[in-house]
C-alpha positions in Angstrom: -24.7 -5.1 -8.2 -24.2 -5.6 -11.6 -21.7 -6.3 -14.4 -21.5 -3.4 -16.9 -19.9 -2.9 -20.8 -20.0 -0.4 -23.6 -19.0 0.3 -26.8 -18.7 4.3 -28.7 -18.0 4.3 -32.4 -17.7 8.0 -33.6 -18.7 8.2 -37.2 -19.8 4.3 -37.3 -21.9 2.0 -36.3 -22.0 -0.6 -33.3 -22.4 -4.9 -34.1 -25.5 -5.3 -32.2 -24.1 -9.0 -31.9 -20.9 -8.0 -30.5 -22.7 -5.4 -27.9 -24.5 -8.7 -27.0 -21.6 -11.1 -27.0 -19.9 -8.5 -24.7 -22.9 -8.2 -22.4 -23.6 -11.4 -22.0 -19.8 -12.5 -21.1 -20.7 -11.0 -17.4 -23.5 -13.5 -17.4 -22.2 -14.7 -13.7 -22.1 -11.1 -12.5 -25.7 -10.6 -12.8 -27.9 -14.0 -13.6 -31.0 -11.7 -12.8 -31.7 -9.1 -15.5 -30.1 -8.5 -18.9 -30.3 -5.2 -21.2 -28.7 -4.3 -24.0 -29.3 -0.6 -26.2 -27.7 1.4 -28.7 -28.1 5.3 -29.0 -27.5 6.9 -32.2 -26.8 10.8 -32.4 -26.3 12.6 -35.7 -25.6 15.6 -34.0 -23.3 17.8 -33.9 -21.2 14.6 -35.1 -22.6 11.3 -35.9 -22.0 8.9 -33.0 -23.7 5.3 -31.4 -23.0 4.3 -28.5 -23.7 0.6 -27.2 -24.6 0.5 -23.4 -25.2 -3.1 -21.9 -25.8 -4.3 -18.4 -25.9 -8.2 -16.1 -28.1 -7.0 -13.1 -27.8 -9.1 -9.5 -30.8 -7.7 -8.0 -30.1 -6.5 -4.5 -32.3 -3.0 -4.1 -35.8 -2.9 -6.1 -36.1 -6.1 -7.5 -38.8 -4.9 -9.1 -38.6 -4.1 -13.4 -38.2 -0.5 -12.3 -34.5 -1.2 -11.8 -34.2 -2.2 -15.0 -30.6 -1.3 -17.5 -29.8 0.4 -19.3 -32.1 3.4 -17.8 -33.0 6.4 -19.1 -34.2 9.8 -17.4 -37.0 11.2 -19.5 -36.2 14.7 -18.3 -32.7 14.5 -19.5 -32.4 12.3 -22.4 -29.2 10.3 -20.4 -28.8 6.7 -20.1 -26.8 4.7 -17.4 -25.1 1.6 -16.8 -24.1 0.7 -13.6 -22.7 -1.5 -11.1 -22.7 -1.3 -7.1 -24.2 0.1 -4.4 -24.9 3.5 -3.6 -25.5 3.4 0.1 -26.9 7.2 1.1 -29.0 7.3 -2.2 -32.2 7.9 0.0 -30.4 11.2 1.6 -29.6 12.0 -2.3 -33.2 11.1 -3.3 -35.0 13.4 -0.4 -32.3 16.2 -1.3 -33.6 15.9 -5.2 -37.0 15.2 -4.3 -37.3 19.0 -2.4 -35.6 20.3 -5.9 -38.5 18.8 -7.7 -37.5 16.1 -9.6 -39.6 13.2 -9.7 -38.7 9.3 -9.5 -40.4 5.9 -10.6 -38.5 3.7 -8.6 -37.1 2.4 -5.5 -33.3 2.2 -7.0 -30.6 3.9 -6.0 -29.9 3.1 -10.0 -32.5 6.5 -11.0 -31.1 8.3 -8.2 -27.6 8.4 -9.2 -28.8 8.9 -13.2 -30.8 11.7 -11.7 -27.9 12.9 -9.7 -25.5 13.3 -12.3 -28.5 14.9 -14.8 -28.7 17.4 -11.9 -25.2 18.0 -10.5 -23.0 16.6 -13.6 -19.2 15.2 -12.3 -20.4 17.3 -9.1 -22.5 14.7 -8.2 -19.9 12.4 -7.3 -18.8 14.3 -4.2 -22.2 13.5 -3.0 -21.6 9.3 -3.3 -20.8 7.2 -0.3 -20.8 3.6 -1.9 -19.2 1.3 -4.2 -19.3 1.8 -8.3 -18.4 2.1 -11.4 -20.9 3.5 -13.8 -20.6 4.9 -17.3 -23.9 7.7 -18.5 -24.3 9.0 -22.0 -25.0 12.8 -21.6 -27.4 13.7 -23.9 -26.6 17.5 -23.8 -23.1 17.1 -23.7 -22.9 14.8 -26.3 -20.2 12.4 -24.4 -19.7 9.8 -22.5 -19.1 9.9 -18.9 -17.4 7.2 -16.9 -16.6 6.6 -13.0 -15.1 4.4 -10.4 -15.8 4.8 -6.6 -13.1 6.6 -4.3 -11.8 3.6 -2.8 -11.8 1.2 -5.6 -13.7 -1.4 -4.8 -15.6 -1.8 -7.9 -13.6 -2.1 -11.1 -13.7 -0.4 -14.4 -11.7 -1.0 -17.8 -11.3 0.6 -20.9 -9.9 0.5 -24.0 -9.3 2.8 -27.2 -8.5 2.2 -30.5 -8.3 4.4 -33.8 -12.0 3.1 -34.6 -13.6 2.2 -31.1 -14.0 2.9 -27.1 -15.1 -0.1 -25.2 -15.1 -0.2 -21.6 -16.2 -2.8 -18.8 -16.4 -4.7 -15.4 -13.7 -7.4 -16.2 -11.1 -7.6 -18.9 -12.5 -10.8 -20.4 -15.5 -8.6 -21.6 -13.4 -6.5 -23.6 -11.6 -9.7 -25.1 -14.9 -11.4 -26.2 -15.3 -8.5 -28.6 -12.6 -9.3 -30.5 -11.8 -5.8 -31.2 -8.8 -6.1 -28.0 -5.5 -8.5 -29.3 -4.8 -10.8 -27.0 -1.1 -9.6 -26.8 0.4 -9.1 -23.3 1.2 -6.0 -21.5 5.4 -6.3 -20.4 4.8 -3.5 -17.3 2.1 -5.9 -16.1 4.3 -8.7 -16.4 6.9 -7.2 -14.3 4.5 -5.8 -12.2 3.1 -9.2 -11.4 6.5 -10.8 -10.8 7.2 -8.4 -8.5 3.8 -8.1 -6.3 1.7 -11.6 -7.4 -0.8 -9.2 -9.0 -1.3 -6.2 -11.2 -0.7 -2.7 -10.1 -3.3 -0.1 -11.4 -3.8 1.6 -14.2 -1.9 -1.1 -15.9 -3.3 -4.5 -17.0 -1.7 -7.4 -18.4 -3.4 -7.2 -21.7 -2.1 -4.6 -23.7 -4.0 -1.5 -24.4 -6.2 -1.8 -21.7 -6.0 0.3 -18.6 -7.7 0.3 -15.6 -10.0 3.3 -14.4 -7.3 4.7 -11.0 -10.1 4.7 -8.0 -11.3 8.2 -7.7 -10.9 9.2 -11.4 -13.3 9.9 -13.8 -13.1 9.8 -17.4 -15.1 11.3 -20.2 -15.1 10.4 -23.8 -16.3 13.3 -26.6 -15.6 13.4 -30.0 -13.5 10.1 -30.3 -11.0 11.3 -27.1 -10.5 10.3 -24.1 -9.5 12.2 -21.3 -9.3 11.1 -17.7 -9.5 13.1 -14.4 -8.9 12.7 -10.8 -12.0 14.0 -8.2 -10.5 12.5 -4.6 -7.5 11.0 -3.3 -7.4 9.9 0.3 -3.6 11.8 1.0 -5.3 15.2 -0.4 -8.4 14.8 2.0 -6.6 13.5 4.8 -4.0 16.2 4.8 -7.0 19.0 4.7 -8.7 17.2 7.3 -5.5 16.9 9.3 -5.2 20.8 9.6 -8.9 21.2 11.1 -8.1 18.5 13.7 -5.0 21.0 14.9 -8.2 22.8 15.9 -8.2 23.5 20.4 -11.6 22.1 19.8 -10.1 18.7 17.9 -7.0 18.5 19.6 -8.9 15.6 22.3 -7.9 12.4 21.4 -10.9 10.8 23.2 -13.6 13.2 20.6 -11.6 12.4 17.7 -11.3 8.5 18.3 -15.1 8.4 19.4 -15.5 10.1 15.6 -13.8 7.5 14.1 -16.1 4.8 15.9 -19.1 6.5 15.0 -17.8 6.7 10.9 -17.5 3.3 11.2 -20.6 2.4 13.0 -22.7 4.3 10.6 -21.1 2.7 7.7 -21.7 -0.7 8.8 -25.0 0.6 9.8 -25.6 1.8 5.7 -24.3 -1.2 4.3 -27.0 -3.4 5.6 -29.8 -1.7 3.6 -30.7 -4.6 1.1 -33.8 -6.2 0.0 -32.3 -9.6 0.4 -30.7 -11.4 3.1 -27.5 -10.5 4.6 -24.4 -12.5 5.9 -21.1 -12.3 7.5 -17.8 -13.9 6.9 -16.2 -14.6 9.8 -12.9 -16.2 10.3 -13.1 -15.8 13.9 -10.1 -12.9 13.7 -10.5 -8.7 15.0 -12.0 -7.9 11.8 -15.2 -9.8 10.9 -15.6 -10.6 14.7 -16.1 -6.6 15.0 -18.6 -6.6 12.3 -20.6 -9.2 14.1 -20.5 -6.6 18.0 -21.6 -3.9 16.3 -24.4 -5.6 14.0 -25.4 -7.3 17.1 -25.6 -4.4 19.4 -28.7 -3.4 16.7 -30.7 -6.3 17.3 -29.8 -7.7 13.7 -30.1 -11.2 12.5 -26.9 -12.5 11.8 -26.0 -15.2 9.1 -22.5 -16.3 9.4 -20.1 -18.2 7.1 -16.8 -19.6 8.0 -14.2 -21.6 6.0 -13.1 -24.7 8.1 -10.0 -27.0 7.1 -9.3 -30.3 7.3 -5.3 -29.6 8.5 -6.1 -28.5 12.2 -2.2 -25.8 11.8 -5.2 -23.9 9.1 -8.3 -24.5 11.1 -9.8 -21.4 12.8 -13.2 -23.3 13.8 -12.7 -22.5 17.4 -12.5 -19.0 17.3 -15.4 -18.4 14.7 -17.7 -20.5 16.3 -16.9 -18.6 19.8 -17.7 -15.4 18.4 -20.8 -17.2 16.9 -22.3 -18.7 20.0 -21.1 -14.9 21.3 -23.7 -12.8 18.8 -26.1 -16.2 19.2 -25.7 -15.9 15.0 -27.2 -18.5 12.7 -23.6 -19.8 12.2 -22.5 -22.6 8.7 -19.0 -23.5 8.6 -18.1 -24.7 5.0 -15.3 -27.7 5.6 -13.1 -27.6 2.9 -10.7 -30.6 1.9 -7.6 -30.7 -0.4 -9.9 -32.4 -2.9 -12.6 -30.5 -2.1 -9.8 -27.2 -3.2 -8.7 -29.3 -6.1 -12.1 -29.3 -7.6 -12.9 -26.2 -7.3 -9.4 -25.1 -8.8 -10.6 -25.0 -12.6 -13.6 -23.0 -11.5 -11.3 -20.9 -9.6 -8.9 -19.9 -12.4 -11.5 -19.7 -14.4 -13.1 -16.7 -12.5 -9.9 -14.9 -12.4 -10.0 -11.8 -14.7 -6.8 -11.2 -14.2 -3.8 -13.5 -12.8 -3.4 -13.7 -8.8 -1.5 -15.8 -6.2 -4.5 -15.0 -4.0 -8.2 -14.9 -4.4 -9.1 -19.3 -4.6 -10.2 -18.7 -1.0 -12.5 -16.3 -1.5 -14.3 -18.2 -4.3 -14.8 -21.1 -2.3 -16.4 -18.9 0.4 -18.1 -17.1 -2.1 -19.8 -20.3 -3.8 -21.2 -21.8 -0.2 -22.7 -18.6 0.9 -24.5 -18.4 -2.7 -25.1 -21.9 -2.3 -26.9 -20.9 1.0 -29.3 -18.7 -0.4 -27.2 -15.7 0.5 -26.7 -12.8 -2.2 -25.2 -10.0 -0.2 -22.4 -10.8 2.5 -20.7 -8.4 4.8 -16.7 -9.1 4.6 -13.9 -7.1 7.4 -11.5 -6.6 4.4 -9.4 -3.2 5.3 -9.8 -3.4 8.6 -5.9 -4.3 8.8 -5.0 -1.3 5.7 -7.4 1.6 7.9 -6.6 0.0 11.7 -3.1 -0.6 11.0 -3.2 -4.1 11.7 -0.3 -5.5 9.6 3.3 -6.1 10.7 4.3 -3.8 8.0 2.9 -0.7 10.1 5.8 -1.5 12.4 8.4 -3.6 9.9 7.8 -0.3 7.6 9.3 2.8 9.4 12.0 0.7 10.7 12.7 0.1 6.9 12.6 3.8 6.2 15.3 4.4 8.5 17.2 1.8 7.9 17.5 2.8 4.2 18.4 6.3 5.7 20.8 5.1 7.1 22.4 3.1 4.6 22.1 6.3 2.3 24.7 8.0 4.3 27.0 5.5 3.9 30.0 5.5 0.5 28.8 3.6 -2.2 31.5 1.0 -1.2 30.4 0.5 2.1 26.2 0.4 1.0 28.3 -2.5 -1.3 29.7 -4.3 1.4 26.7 -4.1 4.1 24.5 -5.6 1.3 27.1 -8.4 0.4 27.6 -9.1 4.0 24.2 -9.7 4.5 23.4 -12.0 1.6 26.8 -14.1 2.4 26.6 -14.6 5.8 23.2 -13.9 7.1 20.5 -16.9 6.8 18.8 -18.0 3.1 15.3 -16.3 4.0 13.0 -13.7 2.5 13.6 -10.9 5.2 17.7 -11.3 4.4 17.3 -11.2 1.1 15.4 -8.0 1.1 17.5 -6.6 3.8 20.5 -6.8 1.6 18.4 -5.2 -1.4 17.7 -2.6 1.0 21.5 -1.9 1.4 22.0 -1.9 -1.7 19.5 -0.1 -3.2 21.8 2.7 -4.1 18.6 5.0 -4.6 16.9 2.8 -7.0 14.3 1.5 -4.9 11.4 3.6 -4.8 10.2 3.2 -1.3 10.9 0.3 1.2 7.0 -0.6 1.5 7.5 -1.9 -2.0 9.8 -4.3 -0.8 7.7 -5.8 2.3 5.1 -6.8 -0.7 7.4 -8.2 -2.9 7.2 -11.5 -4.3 10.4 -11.7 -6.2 12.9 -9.0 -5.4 14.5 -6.8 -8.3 17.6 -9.2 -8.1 15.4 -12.8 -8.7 12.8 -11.3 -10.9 16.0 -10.0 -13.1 16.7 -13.6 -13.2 13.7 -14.6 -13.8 12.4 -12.3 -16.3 14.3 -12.7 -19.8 12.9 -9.3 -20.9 14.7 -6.2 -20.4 12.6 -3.2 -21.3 13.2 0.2 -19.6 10.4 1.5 -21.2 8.2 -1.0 -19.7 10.3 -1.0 -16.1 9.2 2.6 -15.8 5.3 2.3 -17.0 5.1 -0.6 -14.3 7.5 1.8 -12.1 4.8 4.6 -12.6 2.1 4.5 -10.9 4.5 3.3 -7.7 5.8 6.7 -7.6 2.6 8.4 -7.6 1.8 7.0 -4.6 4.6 7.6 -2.7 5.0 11.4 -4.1 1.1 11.7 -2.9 1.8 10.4 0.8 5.6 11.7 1.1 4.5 14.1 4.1 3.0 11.8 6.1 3.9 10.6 9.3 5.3 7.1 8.9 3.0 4.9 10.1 -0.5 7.1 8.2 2.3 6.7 5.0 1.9 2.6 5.4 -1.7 3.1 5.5 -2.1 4.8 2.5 0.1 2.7 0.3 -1.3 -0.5 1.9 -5.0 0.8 0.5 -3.4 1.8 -2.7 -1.5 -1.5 -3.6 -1.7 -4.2 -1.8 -5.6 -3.9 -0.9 -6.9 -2.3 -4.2 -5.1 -4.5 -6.2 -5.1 -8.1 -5.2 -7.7 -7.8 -2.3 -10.5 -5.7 -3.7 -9.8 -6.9 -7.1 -9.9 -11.1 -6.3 -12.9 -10.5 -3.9 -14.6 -8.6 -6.8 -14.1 -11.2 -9.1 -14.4 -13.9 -7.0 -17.5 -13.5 -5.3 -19.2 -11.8 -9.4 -18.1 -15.4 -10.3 -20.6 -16.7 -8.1 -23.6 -14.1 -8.2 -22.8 -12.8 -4.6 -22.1 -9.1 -3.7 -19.5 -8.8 -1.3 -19.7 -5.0 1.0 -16.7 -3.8 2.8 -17.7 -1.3 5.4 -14.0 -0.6 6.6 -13.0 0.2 3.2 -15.4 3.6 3.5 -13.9 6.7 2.1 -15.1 9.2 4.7 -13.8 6.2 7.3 -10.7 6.3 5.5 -10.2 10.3 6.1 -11.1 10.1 9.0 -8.2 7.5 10.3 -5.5 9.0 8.2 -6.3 12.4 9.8 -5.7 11.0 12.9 -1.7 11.0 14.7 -0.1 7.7 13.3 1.0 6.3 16.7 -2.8 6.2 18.2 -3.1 3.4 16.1 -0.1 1.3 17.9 -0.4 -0.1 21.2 1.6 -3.1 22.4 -1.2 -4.3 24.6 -4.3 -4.4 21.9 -4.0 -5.0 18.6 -6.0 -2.5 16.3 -6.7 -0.1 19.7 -8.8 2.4 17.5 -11.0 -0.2 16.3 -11.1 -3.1 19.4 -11.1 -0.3 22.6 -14.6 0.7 21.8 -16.2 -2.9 21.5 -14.2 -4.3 24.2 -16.4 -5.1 26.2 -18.6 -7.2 23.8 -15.5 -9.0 22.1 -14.3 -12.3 23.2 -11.1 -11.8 25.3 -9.2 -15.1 23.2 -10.2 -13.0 19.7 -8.9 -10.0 20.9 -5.3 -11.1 21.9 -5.3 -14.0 19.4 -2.2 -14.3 17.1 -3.3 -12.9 13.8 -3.8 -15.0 10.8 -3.9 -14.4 7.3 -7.1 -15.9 5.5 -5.8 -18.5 3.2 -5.6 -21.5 2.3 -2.9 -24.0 3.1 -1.3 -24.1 -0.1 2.2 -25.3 1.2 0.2 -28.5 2.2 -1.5 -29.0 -0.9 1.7 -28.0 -3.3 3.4 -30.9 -1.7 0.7 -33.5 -2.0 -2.1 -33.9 -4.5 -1.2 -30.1 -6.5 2.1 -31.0 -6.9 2.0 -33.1 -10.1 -0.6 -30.5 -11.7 2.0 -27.9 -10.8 5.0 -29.2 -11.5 3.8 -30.5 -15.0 2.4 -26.5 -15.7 5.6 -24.8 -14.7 7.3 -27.0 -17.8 5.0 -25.6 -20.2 6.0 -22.1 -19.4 8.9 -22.8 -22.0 5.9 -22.8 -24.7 3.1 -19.8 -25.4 4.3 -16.3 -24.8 6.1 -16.9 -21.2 8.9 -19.1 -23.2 10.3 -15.9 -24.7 9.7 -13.5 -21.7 10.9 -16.2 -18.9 14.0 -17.8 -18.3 13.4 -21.4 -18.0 15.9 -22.3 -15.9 15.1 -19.8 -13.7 11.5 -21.0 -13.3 13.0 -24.6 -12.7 14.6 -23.0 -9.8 12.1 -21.5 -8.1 10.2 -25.1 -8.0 13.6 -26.8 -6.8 13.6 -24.3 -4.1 10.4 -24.5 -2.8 10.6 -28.7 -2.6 14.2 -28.0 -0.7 12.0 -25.7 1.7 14.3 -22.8 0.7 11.1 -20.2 -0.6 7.7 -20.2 0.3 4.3 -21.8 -1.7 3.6 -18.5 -3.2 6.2 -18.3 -5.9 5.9 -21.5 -7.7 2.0 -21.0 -7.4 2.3 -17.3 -8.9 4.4 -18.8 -12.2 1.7 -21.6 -12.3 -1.3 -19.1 -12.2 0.1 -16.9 -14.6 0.9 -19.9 -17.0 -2.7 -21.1 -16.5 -4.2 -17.5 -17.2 -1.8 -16.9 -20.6 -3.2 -20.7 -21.6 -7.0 -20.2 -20.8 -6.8 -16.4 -22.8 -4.9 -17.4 -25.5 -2.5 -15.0 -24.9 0.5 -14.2 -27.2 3.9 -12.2 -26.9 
């Protein structure tokens, strides 16, 4: 695990100071090993290329798994961060085709994959990555970012320079990236509390899309997709129509068995391993099936001081369960205002989420723990959220309301916001009425922070061009999962936006802040086929939450975890924004009226938003969201 950044200069010549400064900016992300190179071609066009890499050592801690690498036998040189968990398979496979290796890292073997299969070599990967390899043959440069997303990976191009990295701020320590902020990501972020790939809120910077690769030659850039979960599920949907695939039992024992062997595969480390565990479905299933292999299990739970937050008694159950070596980490108000500086601080990119898992993050480290074993998508894959049901009754709701005269979508969405009760789910029940076709799908709405009508009022910036570049991507993911059944279609936009970008992306940066590596086993891409070929209303069952995942380790889970009332993990900010955050957050939202938020927000509207969470009328999350988003613009020096 690593933290990753390059610069290409065609025709010129790269700073070695600023391919330094930008290295060393990930410092956090790998406090191990540092390496730094430049490659100069002169032909067929002159070209240098910077390459620099942070290493957290995890596999081969040895100097073999040293960056940047080169293969001898091709000339190509890699950067890369993750974990490629089948590399042995891929090793054996290029072992028998006689290539040779000098290490134990799964770094050679995927340099020595691409050097033999090209792009082809990523069809091969079952892992987490982003990596970028000058091809010395091809004379380009040749980025990637895993299927799922888990790792990130941005870029930026300018008239004179390519630079790409693991966080944003990398690409800002150059100096070659203006500070100047991106209005679709603002609008984006208003809407959702985060930022909706490919678009960043620093202008000119895009995200690498998960699945995608990109290749830079000649001073152009050119990006390509290799996977997409719809497309795979879909062809994998048609084999399961199979006589032979048609049993519900085979298929579902399938699914446990994808699961069990990526669990299995993510354990492979040369340094200890731990487990968060709130004491919820999720991690509490990691732990049964880790168990059931005679593991050692090191877990880590967050435990509050306010007992409505506290989920001590269910995580230490499932600990004295497994018999695990089990630390709670007991985390005050003060202790969460302390760490709130550090917290912001580690955020690449603004989030209302994401202080939790640093906290987490920072004990485990603290521990002597450098990988950790999280449940994250167990809810997006197992449909475990109330929007798998909340969803499809959306869907035909806004059918509905689609047959009706304009007049009467008019009146049922007036009706609603006049006489129905001041919450959330009325407010976006009378934008769904009203939508008149504008809204793009009705998942979009269950996520929303602000709806169109209060982020209108909020927002003083009225760009259509912008509206559709942060509309964009939005409608790619609902044109790429229009033909699936309802409940697989809340599955696949729950992986693409909500969990790829505020969950993958704040545990990322997060737990990098602190020098841990964080696995996700249930956000597996072969998992994730899998489950999305399967029938949409196996994953429902009014008795179990989660059947597909909980029926097959019944009989080792708790009976209290398994019909507990699910709980989000987070923190309890409505608590805290009412005590000792309030001045700190009160006195922030004022200065939104300076920097580059006083001419893109409407003052009064923010003052609202803070009156209306102190009269109980909105939740914590959208005062909090203006406040992160104030700090961020401050911290970057960000401008208009």
């Amino acid at each position: 695990m690593c933290g990753i950044f390059g610069i290409a200069v065609f025709d010129g010549r790269v700073a070695p100071d600023l391919l330094e400064r930008g290295t060393n900016s990930l410092s956090h992300r790998g406090p191990d090993d540092s390496g730094v190179k430049i490659i100069r071609e002169t032909a067929p066009s002159p070209i240098e290329i910077g390459l620099g890499n942070r290493r957290l050592a995890i596999l081969d801690l040895s100097v073999l798994g040293h960056q940047p690498m080169q293969d001898p036998a091709t000339g190509n040189w890699i950067v890369y961060n993750g974990e490629i968990y089948n590399f042995r398979e891929i090793r054996n496979e290029l072992q028998s085709e006689g290539l040779v290796f000098h290490s134990r890292s799964d770094t050679e073997v995927l340099l020595k994959a691409y050097g033999f299969w090209g792009e082809h070599c990523l069809e091969r990967l079952r892992g987490m990555f982003a990596f970028a390899v000058w091809d010395a043959q091809k004379h380009r440069l040749f980025l990637s970012r895993d299927p799922m997303g888990i790792k990130p990976l941005y870029y930026f191009q300018s008239a004179s320079h390519f630079l790409f990295a693991s966080e944003i701020r990398a690409l800002l320590a150059t100096s070659l990236v203006p500070r100047r902020l991106e209005r679709a990501g603002l609008l984006n972020y208003l809407t959702f509390g985060s930022i909706y790939d490919p678009i960043t809120l620093i202008e000119g910077v895009s995200s690498l899309p998960p699945g995608h690769y990109l290749t830079w030659h000649d001073g152009k850039v050119q990006t390509s997709m290799y996977w997409d979960l719809a497309a795979w599920a879909r062809a994998k949907n048609s084999a399961a129509q199979s006589p032979r695939a048609s049993r519900r039992e085979c298929l579902q024992e399938d699914l446990h068995h994808t699961l069990d062997e990526s669990v299995g595969m993510q354990t492979v480390s040369d340094v200890p391993v731990g487990i968060f565990l709130s004491g919820g479905i999720d991690s509490s299933s990691l732990a049964a099936m880790l168990s059931r292999r005679g593991d050692r299990l090191n877990t880590f739970s967050l435990v509050f001081r306010e007992s409505d937050f506290s989920e001590a008694e269910y995580s230490r159950a499932v600990a004295q369960n497994f018999k695990t070596e089990h630390h709670e980490i007991l985390i005050s108000q003060q202790d969460a205002l302390s760490a709130l500086p550090a917290a912001l601080e580690a955020m690449d990119q603004p989030s209302i989420d994401g202080v939790n898992m640093y906290l987490i993050s920072r004990e485990t480290r603290a521990a002597g723990i450098k990988v950790a074993l999280s449940g994250l998508g167990s809810d997006e894959v197992f449909a475990g959220y109330s929007s798998f049901r909340t969803v499809p009754r959306m869907e035909r709701f806004s059918a509905f309301c689609h047959q009706l005269p304009k007049s009467a979508r008019g009146s049922l969405a007036w009706t609603l916001s006049l006489f129905g009760p001041a919450t959330d789910q009325n407010r976006k029940l009378s934008t769904l009425a009203g939508a008149n076709g504008n809204l793009i799908h009705p998942y979009f709405l269950s996520r929303m922070l602000f709806t169109p009508a209060q982020r209108d009022q909020l927002c003083a910036l009225q760009d259509e061009a912008a509206q559709k570049r942060a509309n964009l991507s939005l409608e790619n993911n609902v044109d790429q999962c229009h033909d699936l059944d309802p409940i697989n279609r809340v599955s696949y936009l729950e992986s693409r936006c909500y969990m790829l970008n505020t969950l993958l992306r704040d545990s990322d940066v997060m737990s990098m802040a602190n020098g841990l590596e964080i696995r996700v086993p249930m956000v597996d891409h072969i998992l994730a086929e899998r489950a999305l070929a399967l029938p949409g209303p196996w994953k429902l069952d009014r008795g179990v939450p989660k059947p597909l995942l909980v029926e097959p380790l019944r009989s080792s889970l708790p009976e209290q975890i398994v019909h507990r009332r699910k709980r989000g993990f987070t923190l309890p900010w409505e608590h805290w924004l009412r005590d000792e955050l309030r001045l700190e957050v009160e006195q922030t939202l004022t200065r939104t009226a300076e920097g580059p938020l006083g001419s893109l927000l409407n003052q009064a509207a923010v003052q609202q938003v803070w009156d209306d969470f102190e009269r109980r009328r909105t939740s914590w999350s959208r005062p909090w969201s203006i406040y992160v988003l104030q700090r961020w613009c401050e911290r970057n020096s960000i401008s208009a």
